[in-house]
SETI-917763 format. One record per residue (C-alpha): residue in three letters; x, y, z. Coordinates in steps of 0.1 Angstrom, whole numbers, plus 2048, in hexadecimal, padded with zeros to 3 digits. Each point is the difference from the previous one (the first is absolute). Layout:
// residues N
alaXYZ
...
This chain:
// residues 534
unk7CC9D5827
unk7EB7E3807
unk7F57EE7E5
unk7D77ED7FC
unk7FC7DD7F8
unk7EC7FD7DF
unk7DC7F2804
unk80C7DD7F8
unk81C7FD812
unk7ED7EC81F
unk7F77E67E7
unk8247F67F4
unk80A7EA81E
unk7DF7EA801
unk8037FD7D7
unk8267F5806
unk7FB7EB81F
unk7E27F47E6
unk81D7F97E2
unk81B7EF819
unk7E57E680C
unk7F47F47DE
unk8237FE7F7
unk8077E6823
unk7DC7ED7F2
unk80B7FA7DF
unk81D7ED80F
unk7EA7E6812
unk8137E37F9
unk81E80C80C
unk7EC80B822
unk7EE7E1801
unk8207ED7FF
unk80E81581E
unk7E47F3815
unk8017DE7F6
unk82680480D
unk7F480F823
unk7E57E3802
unk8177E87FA
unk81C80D816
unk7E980481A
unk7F77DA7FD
unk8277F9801
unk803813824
unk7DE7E980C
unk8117E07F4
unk82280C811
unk7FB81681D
unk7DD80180A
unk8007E0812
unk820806815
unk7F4800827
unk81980F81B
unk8007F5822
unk81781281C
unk8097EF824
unk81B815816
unk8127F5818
unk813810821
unk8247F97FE
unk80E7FA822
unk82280D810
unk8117E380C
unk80B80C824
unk8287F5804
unk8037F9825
unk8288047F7
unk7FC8227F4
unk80C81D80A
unk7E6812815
unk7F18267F6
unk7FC7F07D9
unk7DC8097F4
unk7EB7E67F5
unk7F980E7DD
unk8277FE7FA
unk7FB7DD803
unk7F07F77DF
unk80980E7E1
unk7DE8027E8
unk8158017E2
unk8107DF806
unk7E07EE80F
unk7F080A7DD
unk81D7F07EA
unk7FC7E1816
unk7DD7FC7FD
unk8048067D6
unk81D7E17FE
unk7FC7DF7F6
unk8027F0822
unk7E0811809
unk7EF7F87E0
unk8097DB7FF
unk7ED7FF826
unk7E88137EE
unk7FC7E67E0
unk8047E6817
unk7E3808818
unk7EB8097E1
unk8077D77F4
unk81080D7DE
unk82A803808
unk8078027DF
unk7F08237FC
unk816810815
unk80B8197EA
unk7E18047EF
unk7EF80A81E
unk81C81D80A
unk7F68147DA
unk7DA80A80C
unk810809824
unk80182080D
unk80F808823
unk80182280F
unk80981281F
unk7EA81C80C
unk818819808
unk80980C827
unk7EE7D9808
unk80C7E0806
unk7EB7F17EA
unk8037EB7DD
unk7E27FE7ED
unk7FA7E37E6
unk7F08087E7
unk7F87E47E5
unk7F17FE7E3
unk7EA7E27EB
unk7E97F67EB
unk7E67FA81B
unk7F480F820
unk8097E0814
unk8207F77F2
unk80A825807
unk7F37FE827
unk8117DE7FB
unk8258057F7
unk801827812
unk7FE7EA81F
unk8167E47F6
unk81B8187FD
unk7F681581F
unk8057DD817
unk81E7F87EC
unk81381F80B
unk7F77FD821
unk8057DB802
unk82280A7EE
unk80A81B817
unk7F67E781C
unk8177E87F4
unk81C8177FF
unk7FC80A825
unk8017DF80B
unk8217FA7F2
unk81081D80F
unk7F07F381F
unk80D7DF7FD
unk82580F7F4
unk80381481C
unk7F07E881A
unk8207E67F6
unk81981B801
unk7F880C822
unk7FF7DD80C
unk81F7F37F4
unk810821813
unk7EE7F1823
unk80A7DA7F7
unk827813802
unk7F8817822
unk7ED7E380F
unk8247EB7FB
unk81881880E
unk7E8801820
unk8017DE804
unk8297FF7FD
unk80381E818
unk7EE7E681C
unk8227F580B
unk80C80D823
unk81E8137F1
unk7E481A7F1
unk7ED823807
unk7E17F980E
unk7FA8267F0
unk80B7F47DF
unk7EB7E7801
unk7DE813808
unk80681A7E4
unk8027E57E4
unk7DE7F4811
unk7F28237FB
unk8068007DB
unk7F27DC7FC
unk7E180D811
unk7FE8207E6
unk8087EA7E2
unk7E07E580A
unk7EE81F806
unk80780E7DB
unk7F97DC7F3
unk7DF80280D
unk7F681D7FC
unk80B7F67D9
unk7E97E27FC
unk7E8813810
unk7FB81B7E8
unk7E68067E7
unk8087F37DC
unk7DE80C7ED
unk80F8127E2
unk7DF81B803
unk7DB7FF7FD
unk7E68007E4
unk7EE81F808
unk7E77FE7E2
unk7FC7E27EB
unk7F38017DE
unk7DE7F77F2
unk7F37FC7E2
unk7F98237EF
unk7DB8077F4
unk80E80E7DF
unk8197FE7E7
unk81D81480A
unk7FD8187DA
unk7E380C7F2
unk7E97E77F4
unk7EF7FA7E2
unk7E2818809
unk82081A7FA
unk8167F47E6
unk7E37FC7E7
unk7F8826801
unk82180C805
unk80A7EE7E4
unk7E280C7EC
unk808826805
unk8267FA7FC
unk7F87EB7E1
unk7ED81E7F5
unk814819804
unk81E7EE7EE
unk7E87FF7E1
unk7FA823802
unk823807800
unk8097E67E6
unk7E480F7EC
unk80E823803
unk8217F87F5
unk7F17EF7E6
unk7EA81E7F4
unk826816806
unk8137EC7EC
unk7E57F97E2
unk80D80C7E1
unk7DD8007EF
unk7E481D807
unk7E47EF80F
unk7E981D802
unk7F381C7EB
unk816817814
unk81D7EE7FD
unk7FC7FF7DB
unk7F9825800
unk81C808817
unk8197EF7EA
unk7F280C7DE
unk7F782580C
unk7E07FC7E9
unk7DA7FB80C
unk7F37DB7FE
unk7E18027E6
unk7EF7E2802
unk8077DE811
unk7F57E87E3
unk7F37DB805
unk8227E97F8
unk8037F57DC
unk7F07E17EE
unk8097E67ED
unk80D80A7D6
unk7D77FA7F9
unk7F581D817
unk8188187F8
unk7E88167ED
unk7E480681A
unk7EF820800
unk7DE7FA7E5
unk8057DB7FC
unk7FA7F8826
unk7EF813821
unk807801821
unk818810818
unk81A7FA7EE
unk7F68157E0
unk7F481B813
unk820803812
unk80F80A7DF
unk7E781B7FA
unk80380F820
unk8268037F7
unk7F780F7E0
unk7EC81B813
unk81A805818
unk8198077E1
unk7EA8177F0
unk800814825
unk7D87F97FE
unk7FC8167DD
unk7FE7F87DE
unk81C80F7F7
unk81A7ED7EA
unk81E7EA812
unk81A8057E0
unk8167E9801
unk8097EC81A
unk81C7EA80A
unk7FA7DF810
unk81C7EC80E
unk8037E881C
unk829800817
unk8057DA7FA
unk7ED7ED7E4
unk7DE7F280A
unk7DA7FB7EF
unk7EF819815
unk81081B7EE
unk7F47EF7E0
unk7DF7F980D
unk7FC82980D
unk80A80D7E2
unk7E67E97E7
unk7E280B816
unk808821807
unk7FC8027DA
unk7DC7EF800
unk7FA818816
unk8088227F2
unk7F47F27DF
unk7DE7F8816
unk7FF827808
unk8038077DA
unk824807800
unk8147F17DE
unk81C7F1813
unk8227F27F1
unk80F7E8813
unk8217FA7F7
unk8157DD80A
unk82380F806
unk80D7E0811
unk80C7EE7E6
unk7F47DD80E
unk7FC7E47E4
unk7DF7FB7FE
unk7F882680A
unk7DB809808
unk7F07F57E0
unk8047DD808
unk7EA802821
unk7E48197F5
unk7DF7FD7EE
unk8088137DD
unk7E180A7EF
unk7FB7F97D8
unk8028257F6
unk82080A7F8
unk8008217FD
unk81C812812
unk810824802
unk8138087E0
unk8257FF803
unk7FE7E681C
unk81F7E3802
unk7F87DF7F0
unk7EF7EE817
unk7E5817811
unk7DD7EF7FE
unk7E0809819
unk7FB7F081F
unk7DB7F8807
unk7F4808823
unk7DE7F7800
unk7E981980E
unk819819806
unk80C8007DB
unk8198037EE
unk82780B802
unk81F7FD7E8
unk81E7EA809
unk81E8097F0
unk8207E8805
unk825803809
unk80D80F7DE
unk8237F680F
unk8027D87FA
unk8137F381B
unk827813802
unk80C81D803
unk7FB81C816
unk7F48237EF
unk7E5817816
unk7FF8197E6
unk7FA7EE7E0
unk7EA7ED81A
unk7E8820808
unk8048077D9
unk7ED7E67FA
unk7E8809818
unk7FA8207F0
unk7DB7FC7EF
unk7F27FD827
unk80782380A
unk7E2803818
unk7E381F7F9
unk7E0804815
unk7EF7E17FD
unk81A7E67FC
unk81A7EF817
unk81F7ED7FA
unk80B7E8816
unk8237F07FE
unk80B7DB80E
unk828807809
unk8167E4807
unk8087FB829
unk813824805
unk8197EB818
unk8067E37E2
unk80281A7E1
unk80C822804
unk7F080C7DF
unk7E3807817
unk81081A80D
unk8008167DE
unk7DD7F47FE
unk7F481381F
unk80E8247F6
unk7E97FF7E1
unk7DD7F880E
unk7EA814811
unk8047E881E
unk80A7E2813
unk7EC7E480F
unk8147E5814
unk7EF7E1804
unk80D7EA81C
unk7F07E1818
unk7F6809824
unk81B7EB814
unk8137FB7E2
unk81281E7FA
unk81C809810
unk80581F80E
unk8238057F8
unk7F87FB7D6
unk7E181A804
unk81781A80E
unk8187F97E2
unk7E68027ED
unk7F682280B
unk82480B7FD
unk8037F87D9
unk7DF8097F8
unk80682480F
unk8217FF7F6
unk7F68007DB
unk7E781E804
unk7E47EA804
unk7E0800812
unk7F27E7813
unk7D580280A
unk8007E3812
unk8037DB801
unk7E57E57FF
unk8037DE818
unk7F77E17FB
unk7F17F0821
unk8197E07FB
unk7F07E0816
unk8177F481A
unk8167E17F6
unk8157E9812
unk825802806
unk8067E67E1
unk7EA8117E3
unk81082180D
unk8247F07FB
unk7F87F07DC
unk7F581D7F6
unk81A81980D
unk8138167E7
unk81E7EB800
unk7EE7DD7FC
unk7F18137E1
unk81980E7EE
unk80E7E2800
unk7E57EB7EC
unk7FE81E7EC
unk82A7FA7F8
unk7F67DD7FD
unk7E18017EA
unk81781D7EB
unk8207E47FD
unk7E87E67F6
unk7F18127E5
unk81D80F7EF
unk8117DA7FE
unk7FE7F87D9
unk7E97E27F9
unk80B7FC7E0
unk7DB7FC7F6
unk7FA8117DB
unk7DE8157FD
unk802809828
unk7FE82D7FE
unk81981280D
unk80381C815
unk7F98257ED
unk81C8167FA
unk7FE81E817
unk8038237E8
unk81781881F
unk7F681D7E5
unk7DE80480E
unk7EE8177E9
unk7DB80A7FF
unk7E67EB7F2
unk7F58227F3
């Protein structure tokens, strides 16, 4: 059975090539590094290696031809390369060297940049040097090719002059016994075959001084190269361009691997298993926290849009909803306040209900208007937020105070907002990941919203998320993200979760110390038998 690819199956790859490549660009400053590092190491290989010159002079080693030897001896068992190329790396040859170059004290200096090789099946030894400069390349490759030879040269002429004594102390001893076997009593045959070997030995001695010392001959002899002997800076400056570049890309994908935040709308969907609503302009300051029907512009209408979306582009009637952020942050404050403006905008009569327990809560930061009328039975507290041109909605307060931990006297005291056609409810829960009461929270609304910051969020609290919230028998229709403007490393680290819970166990220690000041209020006394208002 062979099995169709569905009509939009050719557009996956191009949409996830698409995907991967934003991902790399939003990295920039890690890729941009990378090629700064290729620049600059490219620069570092100029400055070291692309002014070295090589020069190269070879020169014929020559067999020196024993006159003693024994005949039938081929001429390239004469010379052993292997040793000639020792010889012509040792000090002796490099002091000549040094010496003829007018610096003797660089001797051994000069023998690190030298190369000397032999071809193989050749008598050759090539000298290969290698400097800062095209001349003083050409310059010491030759130096060094006249020093072996002069070397070598040297050496034959004291064999020479070894053997030349040797054979000439044996005649000064045959050349005596002749003259003592002159007497009358001796062989006149004796005598004539000492006189044949005096003859041979003065031959030998002749033919000795007579022979060729020249250690070899200097078959090429070096000049000064045309161009630097690695790749110049025409090459280095690319080739560390493209290899700068493509560490960047690599650092910037292990980056993007390894990033514990979602950094995309699918990533965020991905981790939450929920559809993305709406990606919201980032939150203002504690003044603009109320935005829809007090102010216009994107920002405002990015909140009705998200209304819309909620309703699934009807007017029919959200219930009650759930609001709640993973972590503790405004936005989920700041969502939950204009989403209210704008259902009450539509003509909805929306609760919204401060379930965080924060001291000052929501009253503190919102416009209330004069009118105090408020749905009978509501907790102490409730007043009427004022939102401009969009209306009105109610505001009722955490009937909790500030201990204790009870979800179902909690939603008891929620009871007067059960949601009919017409009306919505909207709860503010604490951070689900800080207070697990949220948890009991979500399996008595109609719905969840999660509310989290676009390369804020990490992925791994969204997918806990999703597991408690589904875990409970709840439902979640989406989440809303906050577009969070990039930071720099240090605002990112002050105001990491760690750095702020501890101001928050700091600013806590500080204000429980007794002051021992009389008139200063005190803290209310949490009821744990939460019981309706009703």
């Amino acid at each position: 059975m062979t099995s169709s690819a569905g009509p939009d199956d050719r557009y996956d790859d191009p949409d996830r090539l698409r995907d991967q490549v934003r991902r790399l660009l939003r990295y920039r400053a890690t890729i941009a590094s990378g090629v700064l590092l290729g620049l600059l190491s490219g620069l570092v290989l100029v400055l070291l290696g692309a002014g070295a010159y090589t020069s190269t002079s070879e020169v014929l080693v020559r067999p020196r031809a024993d006159p003693f030897s024994t005949p039938g001896v081929a001429v390239d068992s004469q010379v052993s390369m292997g040793t000639e190329r020792q010889i012509a790396l040792s000090a002796t040859v490099a002091a000549r060297a040094a010496t003829t170059l007018g610096d003797p004290a660089r001797a051994d200096a000069l023998l690190t940049d030298l190369r000397v090789v032999n071809p193989p099946d050749t008598q050759l030894l090539r000298f290969e040097y290698t400097a800062g400069t095209a001349k003083r390349a050409a310059r010491v490759s030759n130096a060094f090719a006249q020093a072996y030879l002069a070397d070598r040269e040297e050496r034959s002429k004291s064999m020479i002059v070894r053997m030349a004594a040797g054979l000439e102390q044996q005649l000064t001893e045959l050349t005596g016994r002749v003259n003592a076997r002159k007497k009358p009593a001796e062989s006149v045959a004796g005598t004539a075959g000492l006189r044949q070997q005096i003859g041979i030995m003065q031959k030998r001695v002749s033919d000795i001084r007579a022979y060729d010392t020249t250690g070899g001959d200097v078959v090429r002899r070096a000049e000064p190269a045309a161009r630097p002997s690695g790749p110049g800076p025409g090459w280095l400056f690319p080739l560390g361009l493209i290899g700068g570049l493509v560490l960047g890309v690599v650092l910037a994908w292990l980056r993007c691997a390894l990033e514990p935040r979602a950094r995309s709308v699918a990533e965020f969907q991905g981790a939450l298993g929920a559809p993305v609503l709406g990606i919201l302009p980032a939150p203002g300051t504690d003044d603009e926290l109320l935005e829809v029907g007090r102010t216009d512009g994107g920002r405002a209408e990015a909140y009705r849009a998200l209304a819309f979306r909620l309703r699934g582009g009807s007017p029919a009637a959200i219930g009650t909803l759930m609001l709640v952020a993973p972590r503790r942050e405004r936005g989920a404050e700041a969502v939950t306040v204009n989403l209210a403006a704008a259902l009450a905008e539509s003509g909805d009569h929306v609760l919204l209900v401060d379930a965080t327990g924060h001291a000052p809560g929501l009253s503190a930061r919102l416009p209330l208007s004069a009118d105090k009328s408020v749905p009978p039975g509501a907790p102490e507290g409730t007043a009427v937020v004022d939102a401009g041109t969009a209306g009105r909605f109610t505001l009722c307060p955490d009937v909790r105070g500030t201990g204790g931990d009870r979800p179902a006297g909690l939603m008891t005291a929620y009871a007067p907002v059960d949601a009919d056609r017409g009306s919505a409810t909207l709860v503010l829960a604490p951070p689900l990941l800080e207070h697990p009461e949220g948890v009991a929270l979500a399996q008595r609304v109609d719905g969840v919203l999660v509310v989290g910051g676009l390369e804020e969020t990490r992925r791994e609290d969204l997918k806990r998320v999703a597991e408690l919230i589904g875990c409970s028998g709840g439902n979640i229709v989406g989440a809303a993200l906050h577009d969070v403007p990039r930071r720099g490393l240090i605002p990112r680290l002050t105001d990491s979760d760690w750095v702020r819970r501890a101001r928050e166990r700091k600013s806590a220690a500080v204000s429980s110390t007794p002051t021992g000041t009389v008139g200063k209020p005190t803290a209310p006394v949490r009821d744990d038998t939460l019981s309706s208002p009703r």
